[in-house]
C-alpha positions as CSV (number, residue, x, y, z in Angstrom):
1,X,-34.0,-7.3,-0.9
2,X,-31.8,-3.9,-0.3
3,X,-33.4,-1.0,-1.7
4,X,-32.0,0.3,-5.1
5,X,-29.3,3.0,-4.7
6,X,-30.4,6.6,-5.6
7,X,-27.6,8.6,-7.1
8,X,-27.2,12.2,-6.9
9,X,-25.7,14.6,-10.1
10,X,-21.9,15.1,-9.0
11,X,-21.7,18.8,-8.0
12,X,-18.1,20.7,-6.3
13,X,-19.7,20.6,-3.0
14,X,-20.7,17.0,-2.8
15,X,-17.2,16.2,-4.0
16,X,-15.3,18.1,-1.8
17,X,-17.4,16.2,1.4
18,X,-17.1,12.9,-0.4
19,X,-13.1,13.8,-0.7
20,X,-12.7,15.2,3.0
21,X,-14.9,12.3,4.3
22,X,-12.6,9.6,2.4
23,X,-9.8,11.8,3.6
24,X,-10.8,11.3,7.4
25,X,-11.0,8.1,7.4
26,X,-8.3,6.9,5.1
27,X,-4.6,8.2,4.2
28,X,-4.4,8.8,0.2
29,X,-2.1,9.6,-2.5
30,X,-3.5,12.3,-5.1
31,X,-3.5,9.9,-7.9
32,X,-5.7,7.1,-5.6
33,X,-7.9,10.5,-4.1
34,X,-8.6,11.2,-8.5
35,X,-9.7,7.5,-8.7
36,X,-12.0,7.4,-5.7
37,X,-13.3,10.3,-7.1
38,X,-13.4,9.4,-11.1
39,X,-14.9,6.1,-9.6
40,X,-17.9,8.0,-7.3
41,X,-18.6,9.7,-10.6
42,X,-18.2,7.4,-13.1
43,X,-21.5,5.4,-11.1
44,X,-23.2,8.3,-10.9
45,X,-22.7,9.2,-14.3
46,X,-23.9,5.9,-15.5
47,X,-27.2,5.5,-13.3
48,X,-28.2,8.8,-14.4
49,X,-27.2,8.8,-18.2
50,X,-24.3,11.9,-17.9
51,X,-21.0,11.4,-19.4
52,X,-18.3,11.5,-16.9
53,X,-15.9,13.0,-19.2
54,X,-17.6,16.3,-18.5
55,X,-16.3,16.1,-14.2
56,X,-12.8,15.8,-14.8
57,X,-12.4,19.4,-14.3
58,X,-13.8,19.5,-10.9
59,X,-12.2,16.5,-9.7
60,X,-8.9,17.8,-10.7
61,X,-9.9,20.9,-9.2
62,X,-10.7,19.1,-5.3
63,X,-7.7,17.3,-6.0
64,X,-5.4,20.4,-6.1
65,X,-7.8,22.1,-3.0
66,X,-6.7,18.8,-1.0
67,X,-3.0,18.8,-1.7
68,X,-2.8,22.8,-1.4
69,X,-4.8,22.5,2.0
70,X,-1.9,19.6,3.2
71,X,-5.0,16.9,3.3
72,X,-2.8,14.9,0.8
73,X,1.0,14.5,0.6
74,X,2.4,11.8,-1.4
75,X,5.6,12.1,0.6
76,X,4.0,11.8,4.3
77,X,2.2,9.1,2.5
78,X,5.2,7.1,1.3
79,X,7.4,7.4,4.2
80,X,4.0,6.3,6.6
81,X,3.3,3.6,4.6
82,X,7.1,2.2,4.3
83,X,7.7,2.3,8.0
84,X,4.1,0.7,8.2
85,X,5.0,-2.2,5.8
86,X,8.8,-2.8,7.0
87,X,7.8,-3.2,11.0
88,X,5.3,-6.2,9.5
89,X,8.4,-7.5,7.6
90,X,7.8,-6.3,4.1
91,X,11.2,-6.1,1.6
92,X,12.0,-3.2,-0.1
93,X,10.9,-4.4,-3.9
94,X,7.3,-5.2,-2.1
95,X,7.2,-1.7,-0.7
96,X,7.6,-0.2,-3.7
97,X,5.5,-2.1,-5.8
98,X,2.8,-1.2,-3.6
99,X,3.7,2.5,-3.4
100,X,3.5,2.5,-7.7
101,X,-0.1,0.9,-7.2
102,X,-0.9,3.5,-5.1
103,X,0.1,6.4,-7.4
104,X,3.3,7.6,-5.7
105,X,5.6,9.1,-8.3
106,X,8.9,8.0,-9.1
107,X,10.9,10.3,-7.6
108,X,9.0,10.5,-4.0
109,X,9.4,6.7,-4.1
110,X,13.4,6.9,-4.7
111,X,14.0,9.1,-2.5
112,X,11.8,7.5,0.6
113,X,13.4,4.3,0.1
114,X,17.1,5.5,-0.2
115,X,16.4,7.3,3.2
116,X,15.1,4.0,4.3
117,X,18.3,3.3,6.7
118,X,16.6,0.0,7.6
119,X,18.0,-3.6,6.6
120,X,15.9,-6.0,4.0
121,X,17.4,-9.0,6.9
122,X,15.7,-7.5,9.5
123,X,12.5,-7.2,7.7
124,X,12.8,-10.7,6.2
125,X,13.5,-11.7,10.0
126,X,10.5,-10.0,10.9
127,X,8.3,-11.9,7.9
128,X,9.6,-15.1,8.5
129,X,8.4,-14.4,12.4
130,X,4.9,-13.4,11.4
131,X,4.5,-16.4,9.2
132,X,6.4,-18.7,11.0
133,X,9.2,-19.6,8.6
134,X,12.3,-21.6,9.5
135,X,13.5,-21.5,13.1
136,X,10.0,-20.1,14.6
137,X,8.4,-23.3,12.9
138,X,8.3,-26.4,14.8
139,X,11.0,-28.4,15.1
140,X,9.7,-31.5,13.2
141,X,8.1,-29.9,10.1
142,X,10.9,-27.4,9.5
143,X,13.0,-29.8,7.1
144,X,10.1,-30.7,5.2
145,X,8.8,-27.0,4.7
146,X,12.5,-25.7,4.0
147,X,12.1,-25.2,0.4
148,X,8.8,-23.7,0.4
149,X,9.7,-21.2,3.2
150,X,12.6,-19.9,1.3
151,X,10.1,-19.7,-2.0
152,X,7.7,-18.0,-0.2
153,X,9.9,-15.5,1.2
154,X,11.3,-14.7,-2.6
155,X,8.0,-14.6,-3.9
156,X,7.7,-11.9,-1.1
157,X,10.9,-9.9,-2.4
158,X,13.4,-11.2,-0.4
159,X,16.6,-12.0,-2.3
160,X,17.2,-16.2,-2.5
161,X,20.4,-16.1,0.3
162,X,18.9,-13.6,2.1
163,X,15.9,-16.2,2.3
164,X,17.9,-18.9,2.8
165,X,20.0,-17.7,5.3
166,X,16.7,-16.6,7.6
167,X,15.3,-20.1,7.0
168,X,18.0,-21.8,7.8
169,X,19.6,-20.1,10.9
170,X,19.2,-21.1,14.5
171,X,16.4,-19.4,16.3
172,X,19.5,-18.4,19.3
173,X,21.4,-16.8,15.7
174,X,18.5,-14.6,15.1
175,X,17.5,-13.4,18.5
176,X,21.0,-12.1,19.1
């Protein structure tokens, strides 16, 4: 039986090392640092009867000491992430989705994408690959799988001929 957790009173210092130690390990936006934070606190706060109200201060204080030291950057963020996402075949209405839940503003998720010179095709290519849609399925189930391929690749973001066109091209069409 694991031993009960002992929580500690939230204080700047321990933080600021749970913040940088996050930080090391995992690329953030401010918004997600403020809810790994809220959420270290909020536990805290409940095991040992505080109200959590009372830290938003200080987290929005080691928030700003992060993003004035250049440990956060919601722009570095958004551009890392959508080069991440499109090499592993992700369209662009995917991308951004994911860059809202991760508490990218607006604005640094317009202008990412519009410098985004690279093609939804060539990322649905990519996805289709990786799951093994259409012309890199085998020959004899790909008539029978043609309609869920091309639903699984709008569900993914990928416009319907888009989709279609991937799933229903020639593997020797694609590779050229």
């Amino acid at each position: 039986m694991p031993a009960e957790r002992r929580y500690k009173i939230p204080t700047e210092d321990r933080l600021t090392r749970s913040a940088v130690h996050y930080l090391e390990r995992y690329a953030s936006t401010e918004a997600n640092l403020r809810r790994v934070l809220e959420r270290k606190v909020s536990r805290a706060c409940h095991a040992l009867d505080l109200v959590a109200d009372d830290y938003r201060d200080l987290i929005e204080s080691i928030v700003a000491k992060c993003v004035r030291n250049g440990m956060v950057n919601d722009r570095g963020f958004a551009e890392m992430k959508l080069a991440s996402l499109r090499r592993k075949g992700q369209s662009k209405k995917k991308i951004e989705a994911q860059l809202r839940a991760k508490g990218v503003p607006a604005h640094i998720i317009e202008a990412v994408t519009a410098e985004d010179t690279s093609e939804d095709r060539t990322a649905a290519i990519a996805y289709a690959k990786r799951r093994q849609f259409g012309p890199f399925r085998d020959q004899a189930k790909r008539d029978d799988r043609r309609l869920k391929d091309i639903a699984a690749m709008c569900r993914a973001g990928f416009d319907y001929e888009t989709a279609r066109q991937i799933i229903d091209a020639d593997l020797d069409d694609l590779c050229a």
